[in-house]
NUMI-910450 format. One record per residue (C-alpha): z, x, y. Coordinates in steps of 0.02 Angstrom, whole numbers, plus 50000, padded with zeros to 5 digits. Example, Ala and Ser with C-alpha at 12.3 -4.5 7.8 and 13.67 -1.06 7.14 Angstrom:
<sites>
+-------+-------+-------+
!     Z !     X !     Y !
+-------+-------+-------+
! 50390 ! 50615 ! 49775 !
! 50357 ! 50684 ! 49947 !
+-------+-------+-------+
</sites>
This chain:
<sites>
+-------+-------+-------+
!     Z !     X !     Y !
+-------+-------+-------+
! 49550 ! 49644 ! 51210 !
! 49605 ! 49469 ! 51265 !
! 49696 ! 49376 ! 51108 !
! 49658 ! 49167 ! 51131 !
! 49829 ! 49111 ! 51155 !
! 49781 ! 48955 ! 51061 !
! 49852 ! 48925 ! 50888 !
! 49759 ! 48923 ! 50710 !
! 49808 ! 48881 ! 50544 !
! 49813 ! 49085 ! 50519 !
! 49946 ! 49151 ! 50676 !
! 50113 ! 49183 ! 50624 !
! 50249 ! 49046 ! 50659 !
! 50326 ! 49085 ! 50814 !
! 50500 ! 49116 ! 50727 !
! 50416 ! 49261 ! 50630 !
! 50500 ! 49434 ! 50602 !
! 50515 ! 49513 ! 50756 !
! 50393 ! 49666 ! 50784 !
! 50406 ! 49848 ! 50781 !
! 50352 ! 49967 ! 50902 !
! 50249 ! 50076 ! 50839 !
! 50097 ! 50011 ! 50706 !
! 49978 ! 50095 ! 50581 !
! 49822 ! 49984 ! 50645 !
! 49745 ! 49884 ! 50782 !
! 49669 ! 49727 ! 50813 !
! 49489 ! 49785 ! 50817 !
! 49345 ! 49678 ! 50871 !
! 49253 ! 49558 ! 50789 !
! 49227 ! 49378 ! 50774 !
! 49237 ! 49292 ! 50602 !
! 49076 ! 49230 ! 50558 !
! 49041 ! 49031 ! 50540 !
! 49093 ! 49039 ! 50355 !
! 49253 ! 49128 ! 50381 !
! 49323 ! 49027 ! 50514 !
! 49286 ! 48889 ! 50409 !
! 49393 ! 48959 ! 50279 !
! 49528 ! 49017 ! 50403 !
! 49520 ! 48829 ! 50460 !
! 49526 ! 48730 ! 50280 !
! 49573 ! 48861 ! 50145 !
! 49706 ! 48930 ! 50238 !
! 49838 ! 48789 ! 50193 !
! 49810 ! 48830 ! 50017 !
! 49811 ! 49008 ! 50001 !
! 49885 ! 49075 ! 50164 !
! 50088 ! 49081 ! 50177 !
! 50162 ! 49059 ! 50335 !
! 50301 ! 49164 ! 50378 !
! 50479 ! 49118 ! 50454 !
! 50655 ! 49198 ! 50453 !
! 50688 ! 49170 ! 50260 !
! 50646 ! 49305 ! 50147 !
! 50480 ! 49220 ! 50043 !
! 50509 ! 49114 ! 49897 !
! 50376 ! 49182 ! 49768 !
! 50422 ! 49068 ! 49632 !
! 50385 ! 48920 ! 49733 !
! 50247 ! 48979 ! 49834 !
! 50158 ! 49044 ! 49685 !
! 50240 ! 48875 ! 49565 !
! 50280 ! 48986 ! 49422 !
! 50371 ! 49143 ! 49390 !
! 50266 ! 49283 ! 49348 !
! 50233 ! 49467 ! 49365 !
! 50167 ! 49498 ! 49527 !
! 50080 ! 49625 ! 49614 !
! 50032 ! 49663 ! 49825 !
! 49890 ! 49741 ! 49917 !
! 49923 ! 49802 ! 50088 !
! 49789 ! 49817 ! 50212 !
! 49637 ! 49736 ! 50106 !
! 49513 ! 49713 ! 50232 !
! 49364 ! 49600 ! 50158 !
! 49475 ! 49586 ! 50015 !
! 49341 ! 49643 ! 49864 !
! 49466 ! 49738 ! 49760 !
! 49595 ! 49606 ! 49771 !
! 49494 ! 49460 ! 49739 !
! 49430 ! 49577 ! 49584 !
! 49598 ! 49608 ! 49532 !
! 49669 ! 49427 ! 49535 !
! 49510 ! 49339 ! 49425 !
! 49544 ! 49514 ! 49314 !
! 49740 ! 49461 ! 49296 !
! 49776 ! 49277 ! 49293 !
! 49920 ! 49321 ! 49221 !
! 49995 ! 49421 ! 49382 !
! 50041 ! 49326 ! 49538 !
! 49939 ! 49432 ! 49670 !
! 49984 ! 49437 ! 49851 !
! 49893 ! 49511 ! 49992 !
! 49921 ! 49580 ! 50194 !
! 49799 ! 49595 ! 50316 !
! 49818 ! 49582 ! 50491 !
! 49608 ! 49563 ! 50530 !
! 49568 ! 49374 ! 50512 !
! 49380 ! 49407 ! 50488 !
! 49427 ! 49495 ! 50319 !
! 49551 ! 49350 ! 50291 !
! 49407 ! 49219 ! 50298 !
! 49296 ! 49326 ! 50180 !
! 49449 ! 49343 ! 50029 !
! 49479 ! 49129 ! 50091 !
! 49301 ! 49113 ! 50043 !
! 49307 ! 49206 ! 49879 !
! 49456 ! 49141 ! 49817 !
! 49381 ! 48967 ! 49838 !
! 49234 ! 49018 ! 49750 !
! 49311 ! 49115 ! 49591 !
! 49443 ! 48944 ! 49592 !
! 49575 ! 49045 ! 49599 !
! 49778 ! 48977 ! 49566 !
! 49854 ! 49183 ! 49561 !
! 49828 ! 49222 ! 49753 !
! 49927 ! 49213 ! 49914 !
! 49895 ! 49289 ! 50077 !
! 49996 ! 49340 ! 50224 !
! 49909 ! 49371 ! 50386 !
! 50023 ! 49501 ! 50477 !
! 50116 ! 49669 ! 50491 !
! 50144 ! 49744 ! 50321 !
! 50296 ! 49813 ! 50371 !
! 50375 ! 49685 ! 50418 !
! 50321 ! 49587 ! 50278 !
! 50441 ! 49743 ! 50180 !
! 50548 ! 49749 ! 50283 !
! 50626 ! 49538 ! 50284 !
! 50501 ! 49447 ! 50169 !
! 50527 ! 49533 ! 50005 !
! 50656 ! 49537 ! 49901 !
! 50720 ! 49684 ! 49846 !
! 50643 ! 49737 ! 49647 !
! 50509 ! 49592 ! 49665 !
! 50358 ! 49680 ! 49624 !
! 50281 ! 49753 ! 49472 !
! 50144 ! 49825 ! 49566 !
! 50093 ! 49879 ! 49749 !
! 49888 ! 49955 ! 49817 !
! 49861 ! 50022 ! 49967 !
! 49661 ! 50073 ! 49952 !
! 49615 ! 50182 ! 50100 !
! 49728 ! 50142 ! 50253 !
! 49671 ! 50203 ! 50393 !
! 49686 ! 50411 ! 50412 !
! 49715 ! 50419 ! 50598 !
! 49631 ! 50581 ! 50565 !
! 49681 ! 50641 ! 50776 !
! 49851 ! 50736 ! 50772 !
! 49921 ! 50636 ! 50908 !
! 49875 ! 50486 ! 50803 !
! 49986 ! 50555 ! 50632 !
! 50132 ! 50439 ! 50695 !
! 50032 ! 50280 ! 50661 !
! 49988 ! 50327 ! 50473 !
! 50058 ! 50201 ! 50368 !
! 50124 ! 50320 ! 50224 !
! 50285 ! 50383 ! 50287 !
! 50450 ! 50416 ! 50227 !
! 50509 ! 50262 ! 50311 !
! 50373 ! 50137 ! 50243 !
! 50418 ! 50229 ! 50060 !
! 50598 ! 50175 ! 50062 !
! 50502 ! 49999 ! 50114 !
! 50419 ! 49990 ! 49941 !
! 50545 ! 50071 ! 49817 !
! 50648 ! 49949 ! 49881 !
! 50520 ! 49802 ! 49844 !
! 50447 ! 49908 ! 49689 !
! 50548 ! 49861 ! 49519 !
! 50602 ! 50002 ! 49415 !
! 50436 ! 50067 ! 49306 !
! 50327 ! 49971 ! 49444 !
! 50193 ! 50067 ! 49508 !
! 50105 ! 50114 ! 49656 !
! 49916 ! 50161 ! 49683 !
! 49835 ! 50228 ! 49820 !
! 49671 ! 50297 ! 49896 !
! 49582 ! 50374 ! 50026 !
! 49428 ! 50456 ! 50066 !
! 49505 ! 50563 ! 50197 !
! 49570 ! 50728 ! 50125 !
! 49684 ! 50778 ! 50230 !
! 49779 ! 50620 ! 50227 !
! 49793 ! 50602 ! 50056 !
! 49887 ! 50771 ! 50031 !
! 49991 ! 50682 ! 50176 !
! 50023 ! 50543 ! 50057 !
! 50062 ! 50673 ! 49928 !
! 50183 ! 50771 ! 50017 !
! 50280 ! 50624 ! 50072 !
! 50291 ! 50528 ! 49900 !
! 50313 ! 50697 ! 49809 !
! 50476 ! 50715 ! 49909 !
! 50540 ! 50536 ! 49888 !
! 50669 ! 50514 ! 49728 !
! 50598 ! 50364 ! 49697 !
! 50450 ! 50392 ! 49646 !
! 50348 ! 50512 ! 49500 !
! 50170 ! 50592 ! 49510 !
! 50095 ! 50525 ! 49378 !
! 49973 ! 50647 ! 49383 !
! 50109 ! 50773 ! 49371 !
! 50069 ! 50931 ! 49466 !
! 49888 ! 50888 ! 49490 !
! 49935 ! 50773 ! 49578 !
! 49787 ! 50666 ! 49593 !
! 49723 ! 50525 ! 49452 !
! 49539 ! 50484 ! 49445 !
! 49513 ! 50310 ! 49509 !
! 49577 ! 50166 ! 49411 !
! 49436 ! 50064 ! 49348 !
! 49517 ! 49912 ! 49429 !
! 49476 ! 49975 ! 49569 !
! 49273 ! 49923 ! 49635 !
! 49190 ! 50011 ! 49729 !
! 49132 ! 49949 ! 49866 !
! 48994 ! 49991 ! 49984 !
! 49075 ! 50112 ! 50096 !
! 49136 ! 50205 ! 49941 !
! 48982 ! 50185 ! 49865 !
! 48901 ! 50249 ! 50040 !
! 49019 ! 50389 ! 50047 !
! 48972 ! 50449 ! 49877 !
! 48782 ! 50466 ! 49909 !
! 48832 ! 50568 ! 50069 !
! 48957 ! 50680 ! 49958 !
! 49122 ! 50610 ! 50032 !
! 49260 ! 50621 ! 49912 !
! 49411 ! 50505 ! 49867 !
! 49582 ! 50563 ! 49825 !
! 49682 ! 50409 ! 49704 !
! 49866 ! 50439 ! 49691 !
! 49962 ! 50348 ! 49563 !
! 50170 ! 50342 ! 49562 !
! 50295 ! 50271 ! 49439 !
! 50450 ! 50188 ! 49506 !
! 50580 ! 50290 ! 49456 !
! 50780 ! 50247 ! 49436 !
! 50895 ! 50347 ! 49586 !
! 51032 ! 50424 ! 49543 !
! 51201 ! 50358 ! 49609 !
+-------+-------+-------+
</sites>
């Protein structure tokens, strides 16, 4: 695919982090529709943060100082936008790389009037990795990243040891972190590698699975998946304390 070189309100500055090699997604196709490049165009200055080589200043880009809370990879953005009119109190942030889903959570934050959300348009890892500071969240989703169910594909999963050291470091002690997916062999994937992190509790102990938060909506691929007899896996962990 041919990216237009020309610059919107929603590309990266070009003193952004630097970028890694190897990614857990792609630029798929798609335009956004009339509507969302609208929102891309004239909402992004209010909710969208731009990015430069200074870690992010969440007091000031939320104007208060308040719990707060990220979803990684939220596509069109439904559970977030759910979650922030749910939790005024809770500063919520959100990364997507896809600008079509950007525009549709632009468009829904504008229409809920919401004051509690921020988004970043680019890699999460990065994001982690220089954007963060460390011990600045209370809570982190990831809802159904993609499986890159092909072996040869298993390197671009997102849940990996390295992207776990990413968000303990980001997680505060007794933050937690949810997850889901609705591809089974990932999510005993996901278990496996956050069972063998130290910082980090099932807290579904050694079932190892939680049924699914009710903060979490359904949307219409889950809800599609269901009437076809697809299952979801949610994983819930607890920010634990490591030992010296």
């Amino acid at each position: 695919m041919t990216e237009d070189p020309s610059p919107t309100p929603s590309d990266p500055p070009s003193n952004a982090p630097s970028r890694r090699t190897v990614r857990s997604f792609v630029i798929r196709g798609g335009r956004a529709t009339v509507a969302q490049q609208r929102a891309l165009d004239e909402l992004w200055p209010r909710y969208g943060v731009e990015l430069d080589a200074q870690p992010l200043d969440l007091d000031q880009i939320f104007g208060r100082r308040a719990p707060r809370m990220l979803e990684i990879g939220f596509g069109a953005g439904e559970a977030l936008l759910a979650f922030a009119q749910a939790h005024p109190e809770l500063d919520c942030l959100g990364v997507e790389v896809h600008k079509p889903g950007v525009g549709h959570l632009l468009l829904g934050a504008e229409a809920a009037g919401l004051r509690n959300l921020r988004i970043v348009c680019h890699d999460a890892v990065e994001v982690l990795q220089q954007q963060l500071a460390p011990g600045s969240l209370q809570l982190i989703h990831i809802f159904f990243p993609d499986p890159w169910p092909k072996k040869r594909h298993h390197k671009r999963r997102l849940i990996q040891p390295p992207l776990v050291e990413l968000l303990a470091r980001v997680l505060a002690v007794g933050g937690t972190l949810r997850l889901a997916t609705d591809w089974e062999p990932y999510a005993m994937h996901m278990r496996e590698v956050l069972d063998a992190s130290t910082s980090f509790a099932n807290d579904a102990g050694d079932s190892g699975f939680v049924a699914r938060n009710e903060e979490r909506p359904l949307t219409r691929f889950e809800r599609r998946g269901q009437r076809l007899g697809h299952g979801v896996w949610d994983l819930s962990y607890r920010r634990i304390a490591t030992k010296a």
